[in-house]
C-alpha positions in Angstrom: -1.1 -16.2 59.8 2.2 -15.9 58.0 1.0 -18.5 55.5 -2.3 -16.0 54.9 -0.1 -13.3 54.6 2.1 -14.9 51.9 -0.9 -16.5 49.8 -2.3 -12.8 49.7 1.2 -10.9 48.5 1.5 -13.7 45.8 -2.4 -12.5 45.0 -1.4 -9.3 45.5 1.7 -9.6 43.0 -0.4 -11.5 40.5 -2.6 -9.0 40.4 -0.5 -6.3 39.8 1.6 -7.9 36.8 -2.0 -8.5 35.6 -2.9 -5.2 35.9 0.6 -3.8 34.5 0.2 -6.3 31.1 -3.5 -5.3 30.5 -2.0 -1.7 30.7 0.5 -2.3 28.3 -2.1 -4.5 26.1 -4.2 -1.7 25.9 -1.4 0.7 24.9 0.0 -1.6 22.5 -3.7 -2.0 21.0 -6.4 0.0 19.3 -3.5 2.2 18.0 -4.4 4.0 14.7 -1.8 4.6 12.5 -1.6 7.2 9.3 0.9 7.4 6.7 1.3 9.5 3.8 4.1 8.6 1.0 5.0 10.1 -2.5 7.7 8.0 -5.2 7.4 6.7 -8.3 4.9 4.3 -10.1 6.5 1.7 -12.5 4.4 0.2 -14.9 4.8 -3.7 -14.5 3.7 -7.1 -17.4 1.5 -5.3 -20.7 1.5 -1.8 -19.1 5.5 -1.6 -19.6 5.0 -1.5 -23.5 2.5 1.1 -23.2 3.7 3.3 -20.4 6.5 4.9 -18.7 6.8 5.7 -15.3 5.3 8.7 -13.1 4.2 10.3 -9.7 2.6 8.1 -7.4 1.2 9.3 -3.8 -1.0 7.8 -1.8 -2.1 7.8 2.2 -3.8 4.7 4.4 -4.8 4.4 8.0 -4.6 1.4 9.8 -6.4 0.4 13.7 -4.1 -2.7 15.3 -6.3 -4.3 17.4 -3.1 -6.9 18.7 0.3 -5.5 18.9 1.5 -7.1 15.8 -1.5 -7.1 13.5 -3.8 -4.5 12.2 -7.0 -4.2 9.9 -6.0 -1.6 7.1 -8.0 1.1 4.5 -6.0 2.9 1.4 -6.0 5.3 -0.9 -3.3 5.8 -3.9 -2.7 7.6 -7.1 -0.7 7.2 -9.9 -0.1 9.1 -12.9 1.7 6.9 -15.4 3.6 8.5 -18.8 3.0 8.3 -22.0 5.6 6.9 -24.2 6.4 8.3 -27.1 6.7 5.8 -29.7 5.0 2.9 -28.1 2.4 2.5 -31.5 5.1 3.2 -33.6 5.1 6.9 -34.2 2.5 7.8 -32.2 2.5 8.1 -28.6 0.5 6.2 -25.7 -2.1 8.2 -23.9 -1.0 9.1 -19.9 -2.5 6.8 -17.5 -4.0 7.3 -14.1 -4.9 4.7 -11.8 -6.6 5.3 -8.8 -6.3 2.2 -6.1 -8.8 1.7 -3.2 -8.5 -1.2 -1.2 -8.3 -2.6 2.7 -7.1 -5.5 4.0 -4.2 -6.4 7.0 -0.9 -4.7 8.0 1.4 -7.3 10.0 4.3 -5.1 11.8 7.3 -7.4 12.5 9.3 -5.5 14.9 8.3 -3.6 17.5 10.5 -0.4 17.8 9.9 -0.7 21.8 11.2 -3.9 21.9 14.5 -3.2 20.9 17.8 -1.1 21.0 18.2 -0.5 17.2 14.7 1.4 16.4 14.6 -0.3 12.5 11.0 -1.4 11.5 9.4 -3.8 9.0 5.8 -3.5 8.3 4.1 -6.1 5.1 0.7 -5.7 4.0 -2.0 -8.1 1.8 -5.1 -6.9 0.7 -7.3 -6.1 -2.1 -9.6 -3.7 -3.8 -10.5 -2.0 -6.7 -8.6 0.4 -9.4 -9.7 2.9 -11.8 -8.1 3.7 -14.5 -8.3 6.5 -16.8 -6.5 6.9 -20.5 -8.0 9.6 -22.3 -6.1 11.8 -25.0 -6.2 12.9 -28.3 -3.0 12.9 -30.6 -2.1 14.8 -33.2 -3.0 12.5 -36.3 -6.8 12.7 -35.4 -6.6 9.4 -33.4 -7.9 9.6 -30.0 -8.0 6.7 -27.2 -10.8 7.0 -24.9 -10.4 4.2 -21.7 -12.1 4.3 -18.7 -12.8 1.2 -16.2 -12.7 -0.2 -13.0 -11.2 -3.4 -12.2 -10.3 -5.7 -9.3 -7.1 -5.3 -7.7 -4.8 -7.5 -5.4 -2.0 -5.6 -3.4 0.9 -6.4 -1.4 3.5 -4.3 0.3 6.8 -4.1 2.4 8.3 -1.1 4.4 11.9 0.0 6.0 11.5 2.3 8.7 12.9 4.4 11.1 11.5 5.4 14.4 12.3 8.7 15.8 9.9 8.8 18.6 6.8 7.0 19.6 4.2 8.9 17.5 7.2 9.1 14.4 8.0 6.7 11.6 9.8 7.2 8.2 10.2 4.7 5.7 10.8 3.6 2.3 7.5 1.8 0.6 7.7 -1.4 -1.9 4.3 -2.2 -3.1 2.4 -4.3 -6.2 -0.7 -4.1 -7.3 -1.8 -7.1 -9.6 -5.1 -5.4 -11.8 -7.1 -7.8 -13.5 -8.5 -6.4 -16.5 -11.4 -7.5 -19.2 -9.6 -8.4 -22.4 -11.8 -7.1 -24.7 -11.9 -4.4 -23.0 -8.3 -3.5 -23.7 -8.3 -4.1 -28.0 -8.5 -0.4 -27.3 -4.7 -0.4 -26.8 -4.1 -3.1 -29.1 -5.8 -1.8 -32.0 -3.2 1.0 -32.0 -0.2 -1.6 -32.6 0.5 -4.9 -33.7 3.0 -5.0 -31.2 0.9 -4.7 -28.4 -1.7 -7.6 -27.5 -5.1 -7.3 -25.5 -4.3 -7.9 -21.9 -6.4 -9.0 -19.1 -3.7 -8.7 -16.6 -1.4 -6.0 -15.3 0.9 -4.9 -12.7 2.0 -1.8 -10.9 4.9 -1.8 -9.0 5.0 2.0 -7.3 8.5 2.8 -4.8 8.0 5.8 -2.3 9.1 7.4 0.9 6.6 8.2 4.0 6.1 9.0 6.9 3.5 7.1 9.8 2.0 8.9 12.3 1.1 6.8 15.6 -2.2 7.9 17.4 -2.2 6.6 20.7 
C-alpha cells in the first residue's frame, strides 16, 4: 500500500511539473511582438556618392512560436538626401526607399531569465524595396527613377526591459538591394564619376520601442 501511494505522488508530481512547463511553454510562445523605431538612414557602397543621409522609420511585428525564435513581417521607410554637388555642380535627386520584407527574429536573452533585464534580439530576412528618385533641377535636367528590387536584410538590437509588455532599444540594420545595372546609367549619365551599379546598401540606426502581446 505504501509503495502504491508513493508510485502515485511521483505520478502525481510528474504531472504537475508537466503541467507547470506546458504553462510556461504556452506563455513563453505564440507571443506577438510590435515595434516601432525612428533614426537615421545611411547610404552604404554606390549610394554614398550619390546620397546623403536622412529620416528613416519603420515598424514590424513578429509571432514566436518557441521562446527564442520567431517568424517576422516589416515595414520601413527612408528618405535619403540629396547631395549637393555629387554630378559636379548639380545636385542628386532625394531618394526614398521603401523596404518590405519577412523572415526570422532570434531573441538571445530572455529578460525573465535573468537579474540584469539587457536584451539582444538579430534578425535575417529578405524582401523587396522600392525606390523612388524623381526631381527636376534647375539647369533643365531632370532624373526620373523608379524600381523595385530584391532586398536582403539583417539586423541587431540593445534593449532594455522595463516590464513584461515594455522594450526599448537601439536598432542596427543592413539592407543589401540588388539593382539592374542598366537600369541605374540613369545616375551615371549625370557624372563620370559615378558608375552604373547593380548593388547597394543601406545601413539605417534608430531607437524603438517593442510592445509584447501576451
Amino acid at each position: 500500500m505504501l509503495q502504491g501511494r508513493i508510485r502515485l505522488g511521483v505520478v502525481a508530481a510528474l504531472l504537475a511539473v508537466s503541467a507547470s512547463s506546458g504553462g510556461a511553454w504556452a506563455q513563453a510562445t505564440g507571443n506577438f511582438n510590435v515595434t516601432a523605431k525612428a533614426g537615421v538612414g545611411i547610404p552604404g557602397g554606390d549610394l554614398w556618392l550619390i546620397q546623403d543621409p536622412g529620416f528613416h522609420t519603420g515598424g514590424s511585428i513578429a509571432f514566436y512560436f518557441t521562446p527564442n525564435i520567431a517568424i517576422r513581417g516589416e515595414v520601413t521607410a527612408s528618405f535619403l538626401n540629396s547631395i549637393e554637388d555629387s554630378f559636379g555642380n548639380i545636385p542628386s535627386p532625394d531618394m526614398d526607399l521603401i523596404h518590405f520584407g519577412g523572415g526570422f527574429e532570434f531573441n538571445f536573452r530572455q529578460w525573465a531569465d535573468q537579474s540584469f533585464p539587457m536584451t539582444f534580439v538579430a534578425s535575417l530576412g529578405a524582401g523587396a524595396t522600392n525606390v523612388k528618385a524623381e526631381e527636376s533641377f534647375a539647369d533643365g535636367s531632370s532624373v526620373d527613377f523608379s524600381s523595385t528590387v530584391f532586398t536582403a536584410n539583417g539586423a541587431g538590437e540593445v534593449g532594455w526591459q522595463f516590464n513584461d509588455n515594455v522594450n526599448a532599444f537601439v536598432s542596427f540594420q543592413a539592407y543589401a538591394m540588388f539593382f539592374d545595372e542598366e537600369e541605374t546609367v540613369v545616375f551615371a549619365d549625370r557624372s563620370p564619376e559615378i558608375e552604373p551599379f547593380d548593388l547597394a546598401w543601406e545601413f539605417p540606426v534608430s531607437l524603438g520601442v517593442r510592445i509584447s502581446i501576451q
